[in-house]
MARBA-3410 file (N, C-alpha, C, O; in Angstrom, 1 decimal):
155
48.0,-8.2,15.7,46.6,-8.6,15.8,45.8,-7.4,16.1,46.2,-6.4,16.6 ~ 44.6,-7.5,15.7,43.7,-6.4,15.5,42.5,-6.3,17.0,41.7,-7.0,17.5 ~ 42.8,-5.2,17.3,42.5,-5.2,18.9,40.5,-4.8,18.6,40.1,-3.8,18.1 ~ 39.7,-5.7,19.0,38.3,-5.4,18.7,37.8,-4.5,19.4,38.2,-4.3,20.5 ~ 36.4,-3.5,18.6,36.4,-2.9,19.6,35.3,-2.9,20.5,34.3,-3.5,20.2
35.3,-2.2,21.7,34.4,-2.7,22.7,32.7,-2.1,21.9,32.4,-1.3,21.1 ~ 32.0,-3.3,23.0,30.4,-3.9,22.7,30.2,-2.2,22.6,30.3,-1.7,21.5 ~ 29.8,-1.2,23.7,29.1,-0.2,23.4,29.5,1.1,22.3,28.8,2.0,21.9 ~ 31.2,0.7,22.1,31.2,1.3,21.0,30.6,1.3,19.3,30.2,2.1,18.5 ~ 30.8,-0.4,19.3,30.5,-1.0,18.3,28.3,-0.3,18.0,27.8,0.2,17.1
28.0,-0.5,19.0,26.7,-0.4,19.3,25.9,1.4,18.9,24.8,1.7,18.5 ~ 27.4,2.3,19.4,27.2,3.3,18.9,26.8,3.2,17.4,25.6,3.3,16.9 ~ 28.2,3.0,16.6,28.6,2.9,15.5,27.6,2.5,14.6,27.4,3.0,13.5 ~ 26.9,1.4,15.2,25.6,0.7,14.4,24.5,1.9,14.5,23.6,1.9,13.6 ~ 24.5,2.8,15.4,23.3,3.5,15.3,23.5,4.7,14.9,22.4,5.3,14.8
24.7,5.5,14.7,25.4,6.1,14.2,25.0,6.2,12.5,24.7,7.2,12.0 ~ 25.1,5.0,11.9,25.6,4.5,10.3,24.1,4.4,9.9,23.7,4.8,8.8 ~ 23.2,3.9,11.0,21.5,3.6,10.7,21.2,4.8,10.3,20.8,4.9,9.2 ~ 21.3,6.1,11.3,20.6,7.5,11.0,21.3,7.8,9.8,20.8,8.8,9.2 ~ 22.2,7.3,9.3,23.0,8.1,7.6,21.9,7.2,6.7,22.2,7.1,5.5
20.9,6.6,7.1,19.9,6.1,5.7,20.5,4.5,5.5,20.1,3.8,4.5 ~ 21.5,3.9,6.6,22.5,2.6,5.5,21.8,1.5,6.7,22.1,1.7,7.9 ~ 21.1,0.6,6.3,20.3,0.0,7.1,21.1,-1.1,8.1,22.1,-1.5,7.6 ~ 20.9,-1.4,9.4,21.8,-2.1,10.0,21.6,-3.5,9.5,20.4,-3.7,9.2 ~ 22.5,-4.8,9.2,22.2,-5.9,8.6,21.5,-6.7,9.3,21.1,-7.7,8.7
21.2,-6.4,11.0,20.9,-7.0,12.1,19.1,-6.7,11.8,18.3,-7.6,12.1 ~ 18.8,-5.9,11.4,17.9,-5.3,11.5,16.6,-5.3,10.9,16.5,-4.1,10.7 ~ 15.2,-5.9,10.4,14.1,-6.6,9.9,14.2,-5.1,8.9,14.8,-4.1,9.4 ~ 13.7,-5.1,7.8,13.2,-4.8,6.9,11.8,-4.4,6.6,10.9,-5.2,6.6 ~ 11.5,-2.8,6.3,10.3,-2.0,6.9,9.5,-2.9,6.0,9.8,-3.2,4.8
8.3,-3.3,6.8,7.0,-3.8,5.6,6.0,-2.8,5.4,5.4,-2.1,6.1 ~ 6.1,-2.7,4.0,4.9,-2.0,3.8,3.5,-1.8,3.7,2.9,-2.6,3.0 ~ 2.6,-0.9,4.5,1.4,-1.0,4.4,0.6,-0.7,3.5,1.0,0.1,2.7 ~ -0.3,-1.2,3.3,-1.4,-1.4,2.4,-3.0,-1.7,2.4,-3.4,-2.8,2.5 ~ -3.9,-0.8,2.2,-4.8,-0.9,2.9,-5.6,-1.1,1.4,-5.8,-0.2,0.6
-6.0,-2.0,1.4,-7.4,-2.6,0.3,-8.9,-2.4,0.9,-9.3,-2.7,2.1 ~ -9.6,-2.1,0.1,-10.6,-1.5,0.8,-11.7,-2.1,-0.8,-11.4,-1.7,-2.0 ~ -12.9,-2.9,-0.5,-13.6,-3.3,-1.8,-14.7,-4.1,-0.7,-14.5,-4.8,0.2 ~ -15.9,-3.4,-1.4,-17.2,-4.0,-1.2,-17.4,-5.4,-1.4,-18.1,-5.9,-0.5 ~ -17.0,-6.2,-2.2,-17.2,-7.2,-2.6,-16.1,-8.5,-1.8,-15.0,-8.8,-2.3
-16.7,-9.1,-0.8,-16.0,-9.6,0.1,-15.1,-11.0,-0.4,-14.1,-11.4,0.2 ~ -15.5,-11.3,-1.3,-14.4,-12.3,-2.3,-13.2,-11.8,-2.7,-12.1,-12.3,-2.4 ~ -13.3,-10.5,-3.6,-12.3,-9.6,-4.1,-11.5,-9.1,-3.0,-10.3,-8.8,-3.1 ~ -12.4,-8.9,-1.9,-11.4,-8.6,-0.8,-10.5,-9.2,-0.2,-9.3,-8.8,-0.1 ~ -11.1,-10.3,0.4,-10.4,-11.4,0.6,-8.6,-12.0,-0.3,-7.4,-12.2,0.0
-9.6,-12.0,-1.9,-8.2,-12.7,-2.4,-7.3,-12.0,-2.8,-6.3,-12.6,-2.9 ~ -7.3,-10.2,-3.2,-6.4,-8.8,-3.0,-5.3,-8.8,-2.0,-4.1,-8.6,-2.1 ~ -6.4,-9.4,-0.7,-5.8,-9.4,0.8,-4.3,-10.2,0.7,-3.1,-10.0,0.7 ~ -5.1,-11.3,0.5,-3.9,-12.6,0.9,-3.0,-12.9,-0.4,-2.1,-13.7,-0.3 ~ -3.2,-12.3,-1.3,-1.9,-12.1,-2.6,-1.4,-11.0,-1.9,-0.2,-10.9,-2.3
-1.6,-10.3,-1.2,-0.8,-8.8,-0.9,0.1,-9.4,0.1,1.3,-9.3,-0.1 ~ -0.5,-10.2,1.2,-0.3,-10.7,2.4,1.0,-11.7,2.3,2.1,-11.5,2.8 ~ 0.7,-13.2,1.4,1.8,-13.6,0.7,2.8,-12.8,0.3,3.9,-13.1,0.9 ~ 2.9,-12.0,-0.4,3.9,-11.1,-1.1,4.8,-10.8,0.0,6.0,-10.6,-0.2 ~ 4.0,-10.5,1.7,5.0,-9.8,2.1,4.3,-8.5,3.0,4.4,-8.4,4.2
3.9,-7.9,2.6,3.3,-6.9,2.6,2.1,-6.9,3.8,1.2,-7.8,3.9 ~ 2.2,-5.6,4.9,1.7,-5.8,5.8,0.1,-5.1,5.6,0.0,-3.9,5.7 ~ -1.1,-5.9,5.2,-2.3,-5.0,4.6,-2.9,-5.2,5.7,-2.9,-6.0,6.6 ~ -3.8,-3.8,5.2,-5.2,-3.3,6.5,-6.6,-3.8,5.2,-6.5,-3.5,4.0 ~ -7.5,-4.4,5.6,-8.6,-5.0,5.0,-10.1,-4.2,5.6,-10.3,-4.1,6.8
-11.0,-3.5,4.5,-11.5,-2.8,4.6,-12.9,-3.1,3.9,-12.9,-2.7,2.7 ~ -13.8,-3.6,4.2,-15.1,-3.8,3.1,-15.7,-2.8,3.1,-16.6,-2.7,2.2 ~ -15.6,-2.0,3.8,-16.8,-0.3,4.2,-16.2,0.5,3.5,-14.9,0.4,3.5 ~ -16.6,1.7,2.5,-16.0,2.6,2.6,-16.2,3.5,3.2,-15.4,4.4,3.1 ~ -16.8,3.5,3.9,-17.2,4.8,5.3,-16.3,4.4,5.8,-15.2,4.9,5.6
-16.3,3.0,6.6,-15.0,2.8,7.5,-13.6,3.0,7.2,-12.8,3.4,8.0 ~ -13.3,2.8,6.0,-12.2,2.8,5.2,-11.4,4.8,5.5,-10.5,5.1,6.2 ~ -12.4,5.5,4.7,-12.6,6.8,5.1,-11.9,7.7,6.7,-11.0,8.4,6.9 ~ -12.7,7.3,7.5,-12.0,6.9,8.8,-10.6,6.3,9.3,-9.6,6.9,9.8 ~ -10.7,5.0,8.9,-9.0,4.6,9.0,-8.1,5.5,8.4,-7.3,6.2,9.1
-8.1,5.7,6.8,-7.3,6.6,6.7,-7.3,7.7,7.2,-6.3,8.3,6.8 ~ -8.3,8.6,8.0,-7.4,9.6,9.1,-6.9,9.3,10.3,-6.7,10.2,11.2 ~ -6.7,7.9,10.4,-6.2,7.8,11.7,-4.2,7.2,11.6,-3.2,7.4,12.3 ~ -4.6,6.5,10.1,-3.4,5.5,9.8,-2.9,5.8,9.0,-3.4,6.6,8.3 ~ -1.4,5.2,8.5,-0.6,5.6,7.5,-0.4,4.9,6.4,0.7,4.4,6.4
-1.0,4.7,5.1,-0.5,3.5,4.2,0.5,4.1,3.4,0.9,5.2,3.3 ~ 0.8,3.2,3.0,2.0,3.1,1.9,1.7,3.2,0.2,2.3,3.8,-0.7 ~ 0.2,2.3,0.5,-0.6,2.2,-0.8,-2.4,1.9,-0.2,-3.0,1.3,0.7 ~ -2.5,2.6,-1.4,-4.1,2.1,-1.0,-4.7,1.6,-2.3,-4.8,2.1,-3.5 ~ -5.2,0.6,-1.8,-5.8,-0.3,-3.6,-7.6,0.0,-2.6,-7.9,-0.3,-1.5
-8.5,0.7,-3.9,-10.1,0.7,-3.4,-10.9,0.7,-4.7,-10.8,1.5,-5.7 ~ -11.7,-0.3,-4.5,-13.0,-0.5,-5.3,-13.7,0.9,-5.3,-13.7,1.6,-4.2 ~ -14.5,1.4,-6.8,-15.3,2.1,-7.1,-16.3,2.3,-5.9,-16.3,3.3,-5.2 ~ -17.0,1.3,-5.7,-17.9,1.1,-5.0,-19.1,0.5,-5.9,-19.2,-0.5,-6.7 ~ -20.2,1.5,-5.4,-21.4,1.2,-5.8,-21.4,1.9,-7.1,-20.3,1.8,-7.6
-22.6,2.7,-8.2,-22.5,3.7,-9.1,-22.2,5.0,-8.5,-21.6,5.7,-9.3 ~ -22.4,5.5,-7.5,-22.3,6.4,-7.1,-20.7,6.8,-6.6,-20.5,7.9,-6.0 ~ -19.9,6.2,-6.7,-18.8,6.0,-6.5,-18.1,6.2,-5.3,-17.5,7.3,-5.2 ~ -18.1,5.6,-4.4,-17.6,5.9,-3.4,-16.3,5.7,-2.9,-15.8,5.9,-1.8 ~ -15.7,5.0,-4.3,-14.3,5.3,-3.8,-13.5,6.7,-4.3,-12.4,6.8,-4.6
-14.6,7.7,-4.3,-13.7,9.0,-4.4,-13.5,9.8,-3.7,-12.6,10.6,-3.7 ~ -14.7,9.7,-2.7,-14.4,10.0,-1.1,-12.6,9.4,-0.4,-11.7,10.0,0.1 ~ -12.7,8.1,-0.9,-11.3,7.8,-0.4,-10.0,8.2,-1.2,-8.9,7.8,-0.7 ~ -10.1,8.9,-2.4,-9.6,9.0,-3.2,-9.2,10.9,-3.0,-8.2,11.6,-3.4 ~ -10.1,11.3,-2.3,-10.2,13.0,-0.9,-9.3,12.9,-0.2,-8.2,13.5,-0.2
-10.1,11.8,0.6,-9.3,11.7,1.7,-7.6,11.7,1.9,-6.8,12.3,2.6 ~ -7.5,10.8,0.9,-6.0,10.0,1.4,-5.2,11.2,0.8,-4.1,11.4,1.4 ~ -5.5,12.0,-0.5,-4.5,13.0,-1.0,-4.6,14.4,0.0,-3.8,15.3,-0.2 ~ -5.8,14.4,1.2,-6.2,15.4,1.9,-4.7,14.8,3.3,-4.3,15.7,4.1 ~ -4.2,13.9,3.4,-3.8,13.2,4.2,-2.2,13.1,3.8,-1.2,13.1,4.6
-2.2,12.8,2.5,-0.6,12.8,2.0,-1.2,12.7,0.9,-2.2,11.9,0.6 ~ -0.3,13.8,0.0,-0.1,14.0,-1.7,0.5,12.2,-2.1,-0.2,11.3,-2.8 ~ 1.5,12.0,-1.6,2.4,11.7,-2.5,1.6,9.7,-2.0,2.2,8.8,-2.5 ~ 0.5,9.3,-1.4,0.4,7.9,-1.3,-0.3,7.4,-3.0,-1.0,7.9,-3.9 ~ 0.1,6.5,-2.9,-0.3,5.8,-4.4,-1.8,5.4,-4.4,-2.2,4.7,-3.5
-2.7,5.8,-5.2,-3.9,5.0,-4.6,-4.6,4.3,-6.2,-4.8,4.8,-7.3 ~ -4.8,3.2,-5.8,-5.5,2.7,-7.2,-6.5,1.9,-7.3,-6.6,0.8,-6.8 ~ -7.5,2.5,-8.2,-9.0,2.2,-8.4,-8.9,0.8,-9.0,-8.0,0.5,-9.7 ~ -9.8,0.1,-8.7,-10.5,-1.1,-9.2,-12.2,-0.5,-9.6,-13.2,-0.2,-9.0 ~ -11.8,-0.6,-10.6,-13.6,-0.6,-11.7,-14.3,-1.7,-12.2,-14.0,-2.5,-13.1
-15.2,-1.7,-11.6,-15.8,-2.8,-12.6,-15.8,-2.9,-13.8,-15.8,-1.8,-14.4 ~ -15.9,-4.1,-14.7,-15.7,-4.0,-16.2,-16.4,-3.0,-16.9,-15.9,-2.2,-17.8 ~ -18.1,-2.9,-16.3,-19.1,-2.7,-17.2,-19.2,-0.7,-16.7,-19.9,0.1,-17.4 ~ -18.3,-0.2,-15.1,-18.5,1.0,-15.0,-17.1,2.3,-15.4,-16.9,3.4,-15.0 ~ -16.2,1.3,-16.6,-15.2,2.0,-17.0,-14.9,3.4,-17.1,-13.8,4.0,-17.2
-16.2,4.1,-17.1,-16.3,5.4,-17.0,-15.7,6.5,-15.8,-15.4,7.7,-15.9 ~ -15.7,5.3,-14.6,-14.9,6.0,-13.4,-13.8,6.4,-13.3,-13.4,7.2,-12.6 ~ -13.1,5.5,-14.4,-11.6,5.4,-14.5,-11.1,7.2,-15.3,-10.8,7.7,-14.2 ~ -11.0,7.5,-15.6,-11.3,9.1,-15.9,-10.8,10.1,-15.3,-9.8,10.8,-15.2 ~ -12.6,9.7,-14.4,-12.8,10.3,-12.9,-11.6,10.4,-12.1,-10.9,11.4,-11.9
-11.4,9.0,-11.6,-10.1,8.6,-10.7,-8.4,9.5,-11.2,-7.7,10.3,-10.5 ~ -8.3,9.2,-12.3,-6.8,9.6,-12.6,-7.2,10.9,-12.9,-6.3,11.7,-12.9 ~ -8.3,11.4,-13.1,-8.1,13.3,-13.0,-8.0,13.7,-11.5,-7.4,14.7,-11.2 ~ -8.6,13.0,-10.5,-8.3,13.2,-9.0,-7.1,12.8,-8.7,-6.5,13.4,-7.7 ~ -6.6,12.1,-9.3,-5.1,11.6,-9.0,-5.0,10.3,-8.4,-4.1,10.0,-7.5
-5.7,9.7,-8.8,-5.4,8.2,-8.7,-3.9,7.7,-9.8,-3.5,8.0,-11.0 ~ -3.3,6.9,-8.9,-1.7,6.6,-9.7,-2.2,5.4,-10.8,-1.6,5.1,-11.8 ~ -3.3,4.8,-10.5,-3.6,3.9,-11.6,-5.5,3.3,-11.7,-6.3,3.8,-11.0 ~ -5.6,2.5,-12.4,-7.2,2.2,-12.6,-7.1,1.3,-13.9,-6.7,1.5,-15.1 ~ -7.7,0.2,-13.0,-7.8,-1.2,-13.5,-9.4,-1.9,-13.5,-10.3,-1.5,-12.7
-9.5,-2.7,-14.2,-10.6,-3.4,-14.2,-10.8,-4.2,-13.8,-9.9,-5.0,-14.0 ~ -12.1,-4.9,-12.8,-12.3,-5.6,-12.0,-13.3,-6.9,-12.5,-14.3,-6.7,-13.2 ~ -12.9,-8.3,-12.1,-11.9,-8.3,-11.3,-10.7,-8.2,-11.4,-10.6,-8.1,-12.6 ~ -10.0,-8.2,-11.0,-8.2,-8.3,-11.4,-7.7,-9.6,-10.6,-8.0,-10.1,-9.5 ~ -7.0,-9.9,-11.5,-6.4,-10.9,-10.9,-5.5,-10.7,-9.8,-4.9,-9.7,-9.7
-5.4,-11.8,-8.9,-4.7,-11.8,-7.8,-2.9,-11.5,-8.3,-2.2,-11.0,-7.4 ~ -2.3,-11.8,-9.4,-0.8,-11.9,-9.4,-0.7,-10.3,-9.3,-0.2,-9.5,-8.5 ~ -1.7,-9.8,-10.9,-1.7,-8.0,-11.4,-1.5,-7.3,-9.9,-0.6,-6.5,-9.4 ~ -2.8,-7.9,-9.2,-2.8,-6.9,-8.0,-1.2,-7.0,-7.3,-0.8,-5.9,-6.9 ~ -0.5,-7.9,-7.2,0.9,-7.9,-6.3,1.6,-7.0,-7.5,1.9,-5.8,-7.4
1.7,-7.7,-8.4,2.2,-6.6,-9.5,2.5,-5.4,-9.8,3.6,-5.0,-10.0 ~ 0.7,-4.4,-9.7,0.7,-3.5,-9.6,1.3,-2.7,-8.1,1.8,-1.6,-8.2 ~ 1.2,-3.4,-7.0,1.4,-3.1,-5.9,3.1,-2.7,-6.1,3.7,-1.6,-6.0 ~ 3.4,-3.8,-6.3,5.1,-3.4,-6.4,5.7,-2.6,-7.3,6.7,-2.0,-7.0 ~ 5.2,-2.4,-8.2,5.5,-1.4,-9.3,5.1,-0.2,-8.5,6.1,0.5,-8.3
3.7,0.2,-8.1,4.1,1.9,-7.5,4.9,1.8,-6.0,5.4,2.8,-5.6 ~ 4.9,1.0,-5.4,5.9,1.2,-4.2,7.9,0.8,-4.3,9.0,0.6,-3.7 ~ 7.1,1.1,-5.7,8.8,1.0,-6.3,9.9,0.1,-5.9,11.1,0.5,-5.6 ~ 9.5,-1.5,-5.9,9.4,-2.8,-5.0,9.9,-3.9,-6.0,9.3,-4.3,-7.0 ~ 10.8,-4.3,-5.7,10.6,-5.8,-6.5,10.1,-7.1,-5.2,10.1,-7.1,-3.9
9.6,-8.5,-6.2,8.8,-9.1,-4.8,10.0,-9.6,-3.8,9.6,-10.4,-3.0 ~ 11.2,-9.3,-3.7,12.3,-9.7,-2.9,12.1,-9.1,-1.9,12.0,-9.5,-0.8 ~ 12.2,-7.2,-2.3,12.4,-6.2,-1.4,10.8,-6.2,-0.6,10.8,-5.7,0.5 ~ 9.7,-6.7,-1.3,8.7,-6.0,-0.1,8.6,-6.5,1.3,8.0,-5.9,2.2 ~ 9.2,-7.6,1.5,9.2,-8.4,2.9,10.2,-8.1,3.8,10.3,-8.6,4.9
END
């Protein structure tokens, strides 16, 4: 018979195997952040809680000044942000966040009629740019596709 082995060893071993990258099975599954940020308090809203459903732990943002701010304080994973106004102010956030980390995904929502931002965006390096509104599924969709996600894994 197979002699078990003691609690604090075992405990080692679990935390041991964690730092090699191999997740403990005991253990919740990282949610990813997400910070949506859109003037338009409907679009924000329903972005929100398709993100929210999915899984996914989102920061909700109607300001882009404030938006601006958060991201130097916090960490997303993704950031989905409305153009703004004509003047575009989601390119300030679009500074910011690559001023903060290269590598976060960030993706524009344009209104239908100001397609021209879209351009703009992916020469700054926006990972994507869509037309608004977008549907609530696209938005999980898109979301999971740049965080390299199927909807199982994001929760």
């Amino acid at each position: 018979m197979k002699k078990e082995r003691p609690r604090k060893e075992k405990e080692r071993l679990q935390q041991k195997t964690a730092g090699a990258g191999t997740r403990i099975a005991s253990s919740p599954p990282t949610r990813r952040r997400i910070l949506v940020i859109d003037d338009d308090l409907e679009d924000l809203l329903r972005y929100s809680a398709i993100l929210q459903h999915e899984g996914y732990e989102v920061r909700s943002i109607a300001s882009h000044k404030e938006a601006d701010n958060c991201i130097s304080r916090e960490k997303f994973d993704l950031i989905i942000v409305s153009q703004g106004t004509a003047a575009f102010e989601g390119r300030s956030i679009l500074a910011r966040a690559f001023e903060r980390n290269q590598r976060v995904p960030v993706i524009v929502l344009s209104r239908s009629s100001d397609t021209d931002y879209c351009p703009e965006a992916m020469q700054m390096g926006a990972a994507d740019c869509r037309k608004k509104p977008a549907a609530a599924c696209e938005v999980a969709e898109i979301a999971g596709r740049h965080l390299g996600l199927s909807k199982t894994q994001a929760v």
